[in-house]
N, C-alpha and C positions, 0 to 999 in steps of 0.2 A: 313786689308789694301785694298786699292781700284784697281781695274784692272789702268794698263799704260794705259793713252790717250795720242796721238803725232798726226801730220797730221791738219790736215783740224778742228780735234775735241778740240785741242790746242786753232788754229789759232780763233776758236770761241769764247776764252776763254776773249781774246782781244777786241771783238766786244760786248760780250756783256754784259760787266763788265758797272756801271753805274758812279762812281765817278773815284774812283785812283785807279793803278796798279803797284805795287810798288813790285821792286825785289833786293834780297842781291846776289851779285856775288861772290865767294868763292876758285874758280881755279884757276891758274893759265893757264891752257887751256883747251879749249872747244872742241871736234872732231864734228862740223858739214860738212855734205855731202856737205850743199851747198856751204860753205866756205873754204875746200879744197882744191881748185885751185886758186882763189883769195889770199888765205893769200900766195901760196907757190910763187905766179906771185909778190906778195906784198915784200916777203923775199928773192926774184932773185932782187929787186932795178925795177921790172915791174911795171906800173898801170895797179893794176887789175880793175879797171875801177868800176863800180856801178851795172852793172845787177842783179847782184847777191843780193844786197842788196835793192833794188827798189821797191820788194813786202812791207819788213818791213817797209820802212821809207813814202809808200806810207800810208800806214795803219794806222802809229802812227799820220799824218798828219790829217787823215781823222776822227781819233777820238778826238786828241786835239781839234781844232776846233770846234767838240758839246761839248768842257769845260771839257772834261774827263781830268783827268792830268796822266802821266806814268813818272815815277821814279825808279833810282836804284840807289844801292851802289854799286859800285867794289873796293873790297880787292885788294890791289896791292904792289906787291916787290920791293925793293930795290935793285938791279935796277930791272924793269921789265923783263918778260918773253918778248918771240918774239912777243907770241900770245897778250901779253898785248900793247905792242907798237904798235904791228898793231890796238888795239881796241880803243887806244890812238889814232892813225890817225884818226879811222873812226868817235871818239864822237862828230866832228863838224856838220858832216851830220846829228846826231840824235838830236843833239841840236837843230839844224834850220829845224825842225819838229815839237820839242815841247815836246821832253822826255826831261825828268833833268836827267844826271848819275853826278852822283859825286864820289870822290875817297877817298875810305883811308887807311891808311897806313896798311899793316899786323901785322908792329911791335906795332904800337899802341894799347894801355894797354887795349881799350874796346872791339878791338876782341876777347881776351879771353872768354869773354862774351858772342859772339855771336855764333848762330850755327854753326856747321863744314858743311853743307850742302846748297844747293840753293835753291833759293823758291821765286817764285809769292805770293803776295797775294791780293787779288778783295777786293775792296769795303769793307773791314776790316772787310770779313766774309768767305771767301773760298780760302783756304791754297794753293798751286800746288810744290808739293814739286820733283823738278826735279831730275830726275833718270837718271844715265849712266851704260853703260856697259865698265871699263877701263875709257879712254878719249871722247868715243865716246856717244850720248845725247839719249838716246830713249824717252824719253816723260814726263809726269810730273805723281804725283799719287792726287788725291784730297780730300780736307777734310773741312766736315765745324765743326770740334769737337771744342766748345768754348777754350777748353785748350790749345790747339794747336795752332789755330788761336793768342788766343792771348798771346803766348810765342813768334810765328812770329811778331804780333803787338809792341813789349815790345822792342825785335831785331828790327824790321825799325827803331825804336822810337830815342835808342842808336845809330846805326851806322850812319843814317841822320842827330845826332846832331855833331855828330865828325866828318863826312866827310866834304872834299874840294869840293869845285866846279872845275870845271875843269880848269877854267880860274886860278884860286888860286894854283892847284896842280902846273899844267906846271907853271907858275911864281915860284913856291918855288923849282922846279928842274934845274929852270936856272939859279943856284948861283952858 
């Protein structure tokens, strides 16, 4: 298995991926450093305002734009966690960027199917299969083993044909 990358050697991972970047989200919450005070400012009824998230949505703007496309699925509970309604808040900003997330259900019959774990995958060749310590994210591990790859490949394939759009989820929890 491959040493942890996190940091700056991630953050490369983004730039220089050539077509799609496509991620399954699996949690119900995330422990990041930088998001710690935002979501706790976010679950006090505060605006945590953007700083925090300015790097990312700067980035994914900057690579849609040369045509790259980034996507993901998030798993999501009946009812959501806090952490998920906060990421509910945030998916209008990533939308008007130019990532697609879309949602699907947990109880939905294809997640069984799909890995118990997260994961990037570039350009339908190099896995980033993300690692925690508990809740909290230390980095991702990398792989370009064809098997793997495309057990990932098989997972996007499924969960993007059964996910909502966001626009579709929120309308189908307004009933």
């Amino acid at each position: 298995m491959s040493e942890i990358i996190s940091g700056e050697a991630f953050d490369d991972l983004f730039r220089r991926y050539r077509h799609t970047a496509w991620r399954l989200e699996t949690r119900s919450y995330y422990g990041k450093l930088d998001e710690d005070r935002p979501f706790q400012d976010w679950l006090a009824g505060k605006d945590p305002g953007l700083d925090w998230f300015t790097p990312w949505l700067r980035m994914v703007r900057e690579e849609s734009t040369t045509g790259k496309r980034m996507e993901r699925v998030r798993l999501i509970d009946d009812p959501p966690s806090d952490y998920l309604r906060w990421k509910l808040w945030g998916t209008p900003y990533n939308l008007g960027v130019g990532e697609d997330i879309r949602y699907l259900p947990r109880e939905h019959p294809i997640v069984a199917e799909l890995p118990d774990f997260d994961f990037w995958v570039f350009d339908s060749t190099t896995l980033a299969r993300l690692e925690f310590d508990g809740d909290r994210f230390l980095g991702v591990r990398l792989t370009e083993d064809p098997g793997q790859v495309l057990a990932a490949l098989r997972a996007r394939d499924a969960a993007w044909h059964h996910a909502l759009t966001f626009t579709a989820y929120m309308a189908s929890k307004a009933v």
